[in-house]
C-alpha positions as CSV (number, residue, x, y, z in Angstrom):
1,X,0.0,0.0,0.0
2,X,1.3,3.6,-0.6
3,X,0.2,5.9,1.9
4,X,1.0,9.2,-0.1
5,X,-1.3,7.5,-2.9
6,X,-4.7,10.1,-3.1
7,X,-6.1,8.7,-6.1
8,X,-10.1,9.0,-5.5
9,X,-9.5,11.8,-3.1
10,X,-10.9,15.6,-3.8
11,X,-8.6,18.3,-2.1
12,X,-9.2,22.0,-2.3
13,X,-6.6,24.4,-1.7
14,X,-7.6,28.0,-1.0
15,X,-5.3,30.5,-1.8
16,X,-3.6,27.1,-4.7
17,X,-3.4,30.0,-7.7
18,X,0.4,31.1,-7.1
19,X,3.2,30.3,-5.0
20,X,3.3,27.8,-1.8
21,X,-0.5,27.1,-2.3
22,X,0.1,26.3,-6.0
23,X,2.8,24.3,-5.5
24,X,1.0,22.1,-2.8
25,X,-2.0,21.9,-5.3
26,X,0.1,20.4,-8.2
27,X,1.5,17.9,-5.4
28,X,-1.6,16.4,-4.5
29,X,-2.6,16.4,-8.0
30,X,0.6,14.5,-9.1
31,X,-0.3,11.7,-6.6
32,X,-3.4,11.1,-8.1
33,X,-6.1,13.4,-6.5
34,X,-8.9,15.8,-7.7
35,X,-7.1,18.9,-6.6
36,X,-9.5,22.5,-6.7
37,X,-7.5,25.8,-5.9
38,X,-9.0,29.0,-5.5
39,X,-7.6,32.3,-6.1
40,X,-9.1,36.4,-6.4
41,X,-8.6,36.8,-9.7
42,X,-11.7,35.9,-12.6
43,X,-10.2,33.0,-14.0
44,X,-7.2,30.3,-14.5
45,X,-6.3,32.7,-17.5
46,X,-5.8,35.8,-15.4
47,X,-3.1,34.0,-13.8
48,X,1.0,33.2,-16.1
49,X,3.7,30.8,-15.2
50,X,5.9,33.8,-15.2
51,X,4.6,34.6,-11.9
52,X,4.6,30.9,-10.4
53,X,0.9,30.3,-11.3
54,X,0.9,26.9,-12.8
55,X,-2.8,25.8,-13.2
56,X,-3.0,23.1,-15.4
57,X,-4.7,20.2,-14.6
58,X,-6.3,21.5,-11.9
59,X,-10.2,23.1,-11.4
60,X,-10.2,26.5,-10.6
61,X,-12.8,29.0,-9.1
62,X,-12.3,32.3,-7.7
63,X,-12.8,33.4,-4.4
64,X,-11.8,36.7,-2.5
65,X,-11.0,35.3,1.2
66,X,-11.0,38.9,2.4
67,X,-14.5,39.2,2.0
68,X,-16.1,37.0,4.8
69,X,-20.0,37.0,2.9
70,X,-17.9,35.6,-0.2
71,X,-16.9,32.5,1.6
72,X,-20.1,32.2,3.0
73,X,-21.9,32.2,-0.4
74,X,-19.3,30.4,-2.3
75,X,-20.8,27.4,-4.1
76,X,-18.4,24.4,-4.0
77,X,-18.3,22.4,-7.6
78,X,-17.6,19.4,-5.3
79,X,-20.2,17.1,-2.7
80,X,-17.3,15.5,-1.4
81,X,-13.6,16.9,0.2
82,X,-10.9,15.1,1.8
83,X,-8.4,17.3,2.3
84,X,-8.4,21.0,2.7
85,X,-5.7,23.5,2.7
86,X,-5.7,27.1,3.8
87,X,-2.7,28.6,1.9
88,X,-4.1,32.1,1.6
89,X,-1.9,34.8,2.5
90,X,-1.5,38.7,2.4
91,X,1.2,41.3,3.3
92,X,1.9,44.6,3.1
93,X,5.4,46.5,3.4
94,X,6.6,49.8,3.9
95,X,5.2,49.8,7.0
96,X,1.4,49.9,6.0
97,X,0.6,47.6,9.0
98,X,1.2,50.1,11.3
99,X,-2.1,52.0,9.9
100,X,-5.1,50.4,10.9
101,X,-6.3,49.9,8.0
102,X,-3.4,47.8,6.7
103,X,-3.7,46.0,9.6
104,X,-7.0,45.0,9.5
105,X,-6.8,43.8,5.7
106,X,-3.9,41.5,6.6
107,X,-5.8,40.0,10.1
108,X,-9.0,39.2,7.7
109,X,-7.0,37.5,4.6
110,X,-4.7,35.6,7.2
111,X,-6.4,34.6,10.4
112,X,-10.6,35.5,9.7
113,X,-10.8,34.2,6.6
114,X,-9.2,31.1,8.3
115,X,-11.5,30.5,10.3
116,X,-14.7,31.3,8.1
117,X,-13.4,28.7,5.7
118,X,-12.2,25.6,8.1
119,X,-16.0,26.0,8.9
120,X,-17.7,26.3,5.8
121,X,-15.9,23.1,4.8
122,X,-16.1,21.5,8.3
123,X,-19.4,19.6,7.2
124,X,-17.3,18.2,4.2
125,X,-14.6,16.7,6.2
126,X,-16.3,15.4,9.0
127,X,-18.6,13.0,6.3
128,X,-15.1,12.3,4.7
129,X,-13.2,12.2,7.9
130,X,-10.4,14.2,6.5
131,X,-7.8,16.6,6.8
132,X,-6.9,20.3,6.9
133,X,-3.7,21.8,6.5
134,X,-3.0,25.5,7.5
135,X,-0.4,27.3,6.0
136,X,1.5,29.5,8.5
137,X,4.9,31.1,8.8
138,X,8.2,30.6,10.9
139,X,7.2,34.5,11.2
140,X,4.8,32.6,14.2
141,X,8.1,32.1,16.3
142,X,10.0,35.7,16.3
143,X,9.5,39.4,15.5
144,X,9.2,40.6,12.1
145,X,10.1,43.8,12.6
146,X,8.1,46.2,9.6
147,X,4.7,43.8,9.8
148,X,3.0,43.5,13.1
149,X,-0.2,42.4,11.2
150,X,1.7,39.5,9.3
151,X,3.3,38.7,12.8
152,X,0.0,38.6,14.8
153,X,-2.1,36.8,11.9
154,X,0.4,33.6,11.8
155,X,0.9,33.6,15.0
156,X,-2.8,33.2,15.7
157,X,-2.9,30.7,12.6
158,X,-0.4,28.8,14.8
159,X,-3.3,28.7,18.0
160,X,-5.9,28.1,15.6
161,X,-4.5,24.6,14.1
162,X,-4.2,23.7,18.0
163,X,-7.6,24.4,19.0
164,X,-9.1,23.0,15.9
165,X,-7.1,20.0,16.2
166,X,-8.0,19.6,19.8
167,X,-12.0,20.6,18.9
168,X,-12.5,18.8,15.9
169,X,-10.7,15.5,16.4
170,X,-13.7,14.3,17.6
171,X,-15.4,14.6,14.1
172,X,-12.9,12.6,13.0
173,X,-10.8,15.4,11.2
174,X,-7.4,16.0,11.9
175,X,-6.0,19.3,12.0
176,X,-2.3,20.7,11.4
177,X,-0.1,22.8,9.9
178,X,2.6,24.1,8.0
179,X,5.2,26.7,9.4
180,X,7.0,27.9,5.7
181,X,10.6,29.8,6.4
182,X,11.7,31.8,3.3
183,X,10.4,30.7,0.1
184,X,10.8,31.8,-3.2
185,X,7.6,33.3,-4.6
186,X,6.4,36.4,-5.4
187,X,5.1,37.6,-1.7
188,X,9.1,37.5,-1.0
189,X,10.3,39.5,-4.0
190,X,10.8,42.2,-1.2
191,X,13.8,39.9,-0.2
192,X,14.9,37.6,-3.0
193,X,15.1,40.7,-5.8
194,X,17.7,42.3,-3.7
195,X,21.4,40.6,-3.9
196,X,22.4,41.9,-0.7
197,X,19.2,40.7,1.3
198,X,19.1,37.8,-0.5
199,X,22.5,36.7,0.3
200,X,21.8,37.7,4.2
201,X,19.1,35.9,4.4
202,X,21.0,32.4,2.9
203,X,23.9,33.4,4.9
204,X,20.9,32.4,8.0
205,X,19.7,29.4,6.7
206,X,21.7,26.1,8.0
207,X,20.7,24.6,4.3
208,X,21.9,27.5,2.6
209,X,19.3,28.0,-0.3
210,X,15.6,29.3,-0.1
211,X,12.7,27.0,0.0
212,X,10.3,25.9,-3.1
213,X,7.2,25.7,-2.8
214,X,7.3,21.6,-3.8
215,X,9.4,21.4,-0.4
216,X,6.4,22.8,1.6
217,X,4.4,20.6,-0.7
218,X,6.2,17.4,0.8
219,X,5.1,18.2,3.9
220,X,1.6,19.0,3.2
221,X,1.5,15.5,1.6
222,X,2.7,13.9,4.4
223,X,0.4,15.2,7.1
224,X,-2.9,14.8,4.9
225,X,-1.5,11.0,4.2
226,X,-2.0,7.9,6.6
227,X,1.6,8.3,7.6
228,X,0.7,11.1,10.2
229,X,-2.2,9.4,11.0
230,X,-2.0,9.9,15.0
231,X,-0.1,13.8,14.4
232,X,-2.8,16.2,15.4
233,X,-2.4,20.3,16.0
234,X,0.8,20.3,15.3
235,X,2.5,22.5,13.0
236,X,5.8,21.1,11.3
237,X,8.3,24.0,10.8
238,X,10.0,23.7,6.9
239,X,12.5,26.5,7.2
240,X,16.0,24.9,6.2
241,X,16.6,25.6,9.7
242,X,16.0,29.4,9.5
243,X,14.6,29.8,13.3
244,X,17.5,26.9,14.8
């Protein structure tokens, strides 16, 4: 039997149009599953390779996650859902998170929207006794010093995959997470555009090169797989080392 075999399952990733989301997406679709991704933009054509967006072979359907009544009306094109990822993710820079406003946007893409999709979807899994995934950041376990909203919204993705764990294990769905370190996409062009940066930040990691996005996929294989069949509210940290 192989364990990291999902042929027959349906996954959806939210947030699975671009970077570590997409990347998961094609992962679970390479191992034989029915993999949906949602993303903001109209549809699968709004979205280029040149920008990490690799949507073939995958259903698509957009979805603004900042806009709570949006997930609540959002018509799934699926009766059945095994595993469920919450990749979404939102920052802004030059300190726009110190106005309230920025802040705000930032706490509703990364931690509400969280939340208001784990339970639109919790019906789903509980019939298919499945699993979710929630993407967080190593940002969870030290000070980022220019984004206090970024900070406080994976920090609180971090408490969430506890408590949902511990809540909903009972329903027979197991809960857990994903704690990215730096990873090569286009919400880290801030860093990975600049040479200097860039070579600071390698310079930190014991591994000495960024992440992909198909090594953050790894790990979202192996917790929705039978192989982390008794890990529950945990989230794995896939940094290189970044936060040793």
């Amino acid at each position: 039997m192989n364990e990291l075999d999902f042929s027959g399952k349906r996954v959806l990733v939210v947030g699975g149009s671009s970077g570590i989301g997409n990347g998961i997406a094609q992962a679970f679709r390479a191992k034989g599953a029915r993999v949906d991704v949602c993303g903001t933009r109209a549809g699968a054509a709004d979205y280029s390779r040149a920008e990490g967006s690799h949507l073939e072979g995958l259903d698509y359907a957009q979805l603004d996650v900042s806009d709570s009544s949006a997930i609540e009306s959002f018509q799934a094109p699926f009766e059945r859902l095994d595993v469920l990822v919450l990749a979404q993710g939102a920052v802004i820079y030059r300190r726009g998170e110190f106005e309230m406003d920025g802040f705000r946007k930032v706490l509703e893409v990364n931690l509400m929207s969280l939340m208001a999709c784990a339970t639109k979807f919790h019906p789903m899994l509980r019939a298919a006794k499945g699993a979710m995934i929630i993407v967080s950041s190593t940002a969870a376990y030290h000070s980022t010093k220019g984004n206090p909203a970024y900070n406080a919204s994976k920090t609180g993705a971090v408490g969430l995959t506890r408590t949902l764990g511990q809540a909903w294990a009972e329903d027979g769905i197991r809960v857990n997470g994903i704690a990215p370190g730096l990873v090569d996409t286009k919400m880290t062009k801030v860093t990975t555009a600049n040479p200097k940066r860039l070579e600071g930040a390698i310079e930190r990691i014991p591994l000495k090169r960024l992440g992909t996005p198909e090594d953050m996929a790894g790990a979202a294989l192996f917790l929705a797989s039978p192989l982390a069949s008794y890990i529950l509210g945990q989230t794995l940290v896939v940094d290189g080392g970044l936060i040793l």
